[in-house]
N, C-alpha and C positions, 0 to 999 in steps of 0.2 A: 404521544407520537412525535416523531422528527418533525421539524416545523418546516423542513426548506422541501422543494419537489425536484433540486435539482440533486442530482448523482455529487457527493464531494468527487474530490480529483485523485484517481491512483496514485500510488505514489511510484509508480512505473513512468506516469507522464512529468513526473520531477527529475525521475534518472534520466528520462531521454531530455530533454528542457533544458536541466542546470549541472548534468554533467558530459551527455553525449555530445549534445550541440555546443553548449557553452566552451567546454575544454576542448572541443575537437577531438575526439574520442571515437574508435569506434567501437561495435557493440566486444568484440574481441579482445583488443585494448582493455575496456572496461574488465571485461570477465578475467586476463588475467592479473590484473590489479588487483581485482578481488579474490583470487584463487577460485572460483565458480567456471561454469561450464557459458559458453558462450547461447546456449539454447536458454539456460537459467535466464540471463538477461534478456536476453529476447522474449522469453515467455513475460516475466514481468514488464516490462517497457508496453506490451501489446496486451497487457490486463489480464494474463490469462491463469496466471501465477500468482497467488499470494505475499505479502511479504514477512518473512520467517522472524523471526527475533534473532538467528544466528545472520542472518541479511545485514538485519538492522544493524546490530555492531558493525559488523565491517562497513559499511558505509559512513556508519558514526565516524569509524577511524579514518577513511578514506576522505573522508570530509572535515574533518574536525568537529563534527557536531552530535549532537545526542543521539542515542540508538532510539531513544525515547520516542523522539520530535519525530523517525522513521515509522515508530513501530504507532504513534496518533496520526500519522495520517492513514496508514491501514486500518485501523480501528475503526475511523470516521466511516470509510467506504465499507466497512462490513457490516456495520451498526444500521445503516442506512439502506442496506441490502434488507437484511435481517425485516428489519421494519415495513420493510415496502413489502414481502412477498406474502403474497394472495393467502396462504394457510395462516398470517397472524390475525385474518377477521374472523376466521371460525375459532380463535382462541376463547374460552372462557374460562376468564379467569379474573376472582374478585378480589381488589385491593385488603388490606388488611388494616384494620380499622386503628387507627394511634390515638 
């Protein structure tokens, strides 16, 4: 199981953080930067949205950085979803013997 109890970080609160606030941006701005819908943004920023792997590129690009490094912090927060919710303790299911 996940070892930590606390929620990792959206990666919605990174767009608002180090590129809304930081660039002075607003959520509009952003959205046409990225060709996306200004709701798009706002859904993610406010966690309520996933982040796409077509997201994640454009960010890569918009940033210089890896769609990758985008698409692991999504990963961490679904991972940790996944784990936490109440139907994995009625899972059974037994390891496979190596």
């Amino acid at each position: 199981m996940f070892s930590t109890k606390r929620k990792p970080t959206h990666p919605g609160d990174f767009i608002q953080s180090d590129l809304i606030e930081e660039f002075g941006l607003s959520q509009q701005e952003l959205a046409d930067r990225l060709g996306v819908s200004r709701k798009t943004i706002s859904a993610l920023i406010h966690g309520r949205q996933a982040l796409t792997a077509n997201m994640a590129v454009r960010l890569g690009m918009l940033t210089r950085t890896s769609p990758e490094m985008w698409l692991n912090l999504q990963k961490a927060v679904d991972l940790w979803e996944a784990q936490q919710s109440a139907e994995v303790e009625h899972w059974k299911i037994e390891p496979v013997e190596v």
